[in-house]
N, C-alpha and C positions, 0 to 999 in steps of 0.2 A: 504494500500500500504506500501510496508515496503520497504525502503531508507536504503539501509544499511552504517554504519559507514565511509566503504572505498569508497561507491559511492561518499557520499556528501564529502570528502576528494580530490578526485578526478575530482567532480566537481568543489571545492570551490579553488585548485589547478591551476586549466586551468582558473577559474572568475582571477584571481589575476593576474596570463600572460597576457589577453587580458583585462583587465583593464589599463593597462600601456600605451594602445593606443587603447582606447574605439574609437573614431571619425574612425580610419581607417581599426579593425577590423569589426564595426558595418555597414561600406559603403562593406566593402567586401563581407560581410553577405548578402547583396539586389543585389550585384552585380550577387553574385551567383542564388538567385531567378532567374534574368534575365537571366540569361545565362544557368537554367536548363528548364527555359518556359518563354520565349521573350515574349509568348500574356501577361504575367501578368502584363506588362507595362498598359494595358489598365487599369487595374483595380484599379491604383494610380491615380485619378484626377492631383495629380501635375504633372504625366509621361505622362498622356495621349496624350495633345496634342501639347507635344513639342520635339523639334527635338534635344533639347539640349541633350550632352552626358551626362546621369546620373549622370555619377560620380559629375558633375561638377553644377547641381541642388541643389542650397541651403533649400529648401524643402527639398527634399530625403534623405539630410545629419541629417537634423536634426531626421525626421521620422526614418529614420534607428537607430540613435544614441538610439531612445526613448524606441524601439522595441526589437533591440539587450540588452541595458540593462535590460529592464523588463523583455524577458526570462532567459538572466544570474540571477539575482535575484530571479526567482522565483524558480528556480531550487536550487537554495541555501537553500531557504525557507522546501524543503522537508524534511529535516533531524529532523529540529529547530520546525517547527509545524506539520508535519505529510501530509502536503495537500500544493497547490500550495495557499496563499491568493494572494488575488487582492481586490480591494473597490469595492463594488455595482456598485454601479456606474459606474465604471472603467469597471468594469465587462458589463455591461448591455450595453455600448457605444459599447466594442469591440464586444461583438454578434451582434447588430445592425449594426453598418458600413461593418461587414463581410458577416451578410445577405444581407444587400443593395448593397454590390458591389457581392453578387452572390459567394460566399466562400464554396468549398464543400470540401471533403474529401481529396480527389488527391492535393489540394492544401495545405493542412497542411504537404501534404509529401513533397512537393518542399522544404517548409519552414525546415523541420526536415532535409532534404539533406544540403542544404544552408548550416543552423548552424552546424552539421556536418562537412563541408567543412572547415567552419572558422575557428574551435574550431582545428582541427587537421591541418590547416595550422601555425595558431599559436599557436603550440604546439609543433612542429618540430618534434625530437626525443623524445620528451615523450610522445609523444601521443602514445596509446596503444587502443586495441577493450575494452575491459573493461572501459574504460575513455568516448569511443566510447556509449559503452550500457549506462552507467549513465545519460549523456546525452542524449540518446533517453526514456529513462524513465523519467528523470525530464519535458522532450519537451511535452511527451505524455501527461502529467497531466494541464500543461498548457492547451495545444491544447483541450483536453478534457471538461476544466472547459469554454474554448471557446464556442466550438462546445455545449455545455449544453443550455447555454447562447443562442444560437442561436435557438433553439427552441420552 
């Protein structure tokens, strides 16, 4: 896979803006999940069976927080090593709880829309398609070493 210079420039650009308020872009980021597929609420045990508004879920805050920066990071990580790393481990939990809650394809696009969403809301005017594509190739590689995992 080749990363090239201006992608991870461009990705490493936009990590630096929404690092400045990691908690409120990373609650936006799940917000978005929900608001492009509502059932994915079921598939969050802490969302499942409560009526409380999201946002307002100290669970969700924190899992978003954990979520939204390990994709930022990993997408960093393409340039620097070549490949998305993650630990075994880390690796082998996230294929499992994504099998167990039933994770198939269509749902890694929500996910990819979502962060899409985020990254170009805060981004304002510098957000560009090309900032756009970086991001969906760093997302891919993630989602990919997921989905591997899940097998």
């Amino acid at each position: 896979m080749d990363f090239t210079e201006k992608e991870e420039s461009l990705v490493k650009e936009s990590y630096e803006v929404l690092k400045k308020d990691m908690p409120f872009y990373s609650l936006h980021f799940f917000t978005q999940i929900l608001e492009i597929a509502p059932a994915a609420k079921a598939m969050f045990s802490f969302l499942r069976d409560s009526e409380e508004i999201p946002q307002n879920n100290p669970k969700l805050k924190a899992h978003a927080l954990k979520v939204f920066k390990m994709t930022c990071e990993a997408a960093i990580q393409l340039k620097e090593k070549g490949e998305v790393i993650i630990s075994e481990t880390t690796l082998q939990y996230l294929g499992s709880v994504h099998l167990r809650n039933g994770v198939i394809d269509p749902h890694f696009e929500v996910v990819k829309e979502a962060l899409l969403r985020t990254v170009k809301e805060g981004m304002g005017e510098k957000w560009s398609e090309e900032m756009g594509n970086a991001w969906t190739k760093a997302y891919h590689h993630l989602a990919s070493a997921i989905k591997a995992e899940m097998k």
